[in-house]
N, C-alpha and C positions, 0 to 999 in steps of 0.2 A: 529237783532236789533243792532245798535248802539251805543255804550257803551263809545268811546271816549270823546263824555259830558260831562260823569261823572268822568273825571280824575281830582283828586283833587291837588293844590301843594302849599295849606297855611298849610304845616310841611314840612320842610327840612327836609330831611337825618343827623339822628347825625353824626359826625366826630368820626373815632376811637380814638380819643385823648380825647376826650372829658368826662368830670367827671361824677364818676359816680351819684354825690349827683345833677348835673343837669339835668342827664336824671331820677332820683325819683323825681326831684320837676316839671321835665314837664309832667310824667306820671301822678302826684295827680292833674293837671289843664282839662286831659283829661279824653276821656271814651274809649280812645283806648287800644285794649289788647296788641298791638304792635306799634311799630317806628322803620323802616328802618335806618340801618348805612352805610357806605360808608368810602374808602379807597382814598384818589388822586380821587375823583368823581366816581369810580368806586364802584356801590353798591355787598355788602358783603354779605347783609341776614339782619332779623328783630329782633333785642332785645324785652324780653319778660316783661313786666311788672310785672307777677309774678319771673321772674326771679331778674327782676333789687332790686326789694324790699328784695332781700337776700344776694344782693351783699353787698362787705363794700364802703361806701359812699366815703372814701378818696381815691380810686383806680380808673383806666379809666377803659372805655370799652377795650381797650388794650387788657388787660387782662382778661378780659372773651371773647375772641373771640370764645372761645370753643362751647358758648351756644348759637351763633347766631342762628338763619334759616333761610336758604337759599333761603325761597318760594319765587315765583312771578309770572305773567302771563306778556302775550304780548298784545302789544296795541292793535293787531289785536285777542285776543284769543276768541273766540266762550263766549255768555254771559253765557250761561249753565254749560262751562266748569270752569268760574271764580266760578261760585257759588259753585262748586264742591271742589274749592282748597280753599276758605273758608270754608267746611267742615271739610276739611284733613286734613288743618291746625288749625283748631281752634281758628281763630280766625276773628277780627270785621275790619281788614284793611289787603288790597292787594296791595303792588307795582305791578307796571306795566311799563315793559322795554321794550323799542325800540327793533326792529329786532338788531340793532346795539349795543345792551345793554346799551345804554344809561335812565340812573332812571326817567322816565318821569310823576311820580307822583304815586298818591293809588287811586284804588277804597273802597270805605265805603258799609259794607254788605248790608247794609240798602237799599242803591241805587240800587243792584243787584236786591236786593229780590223786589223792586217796580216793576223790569222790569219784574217778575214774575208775579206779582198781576195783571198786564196787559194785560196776555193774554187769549185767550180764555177758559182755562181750569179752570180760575180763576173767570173772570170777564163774564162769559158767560152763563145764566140760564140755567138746568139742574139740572140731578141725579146723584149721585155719587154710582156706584158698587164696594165692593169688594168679589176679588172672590181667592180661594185659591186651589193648585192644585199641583201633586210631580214636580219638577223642572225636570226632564224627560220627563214628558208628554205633556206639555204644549209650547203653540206655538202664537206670535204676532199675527200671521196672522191667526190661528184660533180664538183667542178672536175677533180680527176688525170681521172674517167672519161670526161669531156668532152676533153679532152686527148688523151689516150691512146688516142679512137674516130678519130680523127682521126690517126693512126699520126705523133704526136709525141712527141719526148722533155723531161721535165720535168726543167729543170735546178733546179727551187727556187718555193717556196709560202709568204709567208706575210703573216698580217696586218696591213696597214700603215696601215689607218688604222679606229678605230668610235666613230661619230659616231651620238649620238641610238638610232635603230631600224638605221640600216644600217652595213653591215661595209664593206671593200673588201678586197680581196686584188692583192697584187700577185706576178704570174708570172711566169718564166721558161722560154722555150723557146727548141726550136731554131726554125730559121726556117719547116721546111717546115708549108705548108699555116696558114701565117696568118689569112689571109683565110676560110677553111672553119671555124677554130678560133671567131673573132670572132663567126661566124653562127650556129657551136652556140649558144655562151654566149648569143648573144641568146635563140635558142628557148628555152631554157628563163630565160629570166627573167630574165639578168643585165643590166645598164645597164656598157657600157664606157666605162670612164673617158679612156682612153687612147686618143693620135689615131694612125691607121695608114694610110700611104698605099694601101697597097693594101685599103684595106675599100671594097668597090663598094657597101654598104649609103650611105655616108654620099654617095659618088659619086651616086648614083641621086637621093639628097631634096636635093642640090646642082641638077643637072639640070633636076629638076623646076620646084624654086623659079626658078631661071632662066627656065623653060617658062611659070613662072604669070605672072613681072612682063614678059616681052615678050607676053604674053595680055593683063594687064591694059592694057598700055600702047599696046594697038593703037585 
């Protein structure tokens, strides 16, 4: 996907000379968590909003060059991996520099996360499986194959949560053949996370327990 588009460049890079009582008055005009700074046109890293509202107002950025960060991506960076370094970083604006380091403007998370909304895994009818399993045992290519034996189409795979020893994977598919899908994944070992009406597995030990408390109760 192409992500150049959305380079934005209506906010300059503050100057490090620049006061600090004017980067709190253009932080309270924004909704940005950050604002890139710059040395001689050479960008430095991003003042923090929560930071700037702690500094003292009569003082430059100068002077706290300590608290910058350094983050950024490249014009050319993968849109997945952008979205990623707004994780890392925490925040809702990404510079993005020329292979020649040159500041050629921000991405806005907002615009990453559209390009997300757009793809198949999002915008694509379907079931959503999660399935959870030790982070040992488990394997991409046995989940697609588990899938895929079962004559489904996989709109999307991936990691969503690893906790301790185990993984979970959360899937996408089309609807056919759910219920056949769920009963692979258990044979071989996965624990589903995820509640599905039509699983007769879970039907059945409803049933039962039913079966047992009018047994006990007789």
């Amino acid at each position: 996907m192409d992500t150049l588009q959305y380079i934005i460049n209506d906010i300059q890079p503050f100057n490090v000379s620049a006061n600090i009582l004017e980067v709190q008055s253009t932080f309270n005009q924004l909704t940005y968590s950050h604002i890139p700074v710059e040395k001689d046109g050479v960008y430095l890293g991003c003042i923090s909003e929560n930071d700037v509202h702690c500094f003292e107002s009569t003082q430059q950025i100068n002077d706290y060059l300590y608290s910058l960060e350094p983050f950024f991506v490249r014009e050319n960076t993968n849109w997945l991996d952008v979205l990623e370094a707004f994780a890392l970083h925490n925040s809702n604006i990404m510079p993005v520099l020329s292979v020649n380091n040159n500041y050629l403007g921000y991405f806005e998370l907002g615009d990453i996360i559209s390009l997300f909304n757009n793809t198949p895994f999002l915008n694509e009818a379907g079931g959503i499986i999660v399935v959870e399993k030790d982070q040992r045992d488990y394997s991409f290519s046995e989940i697609c194959q588990i899938i895929e034996s079962n004559d489904a189409k996989i709109l999307g795979v991936f990691i969503s949560k690893m906790e301790g020893n185990l993984m979970q994977a959360t899937i996408k598919i089309g609807y056919t053949g759910m219920n056949a899908i769920v009963q692979t994944f258990r044979r071989y070992g996965y624990h589903i996370i995820s509640e599905h009406e039509e699983d007769k597995f879970i039907e059945d030990l409803k049933n039962r327990s039913n079966y047992l408390d009018k047994y006990l109760n007789i």
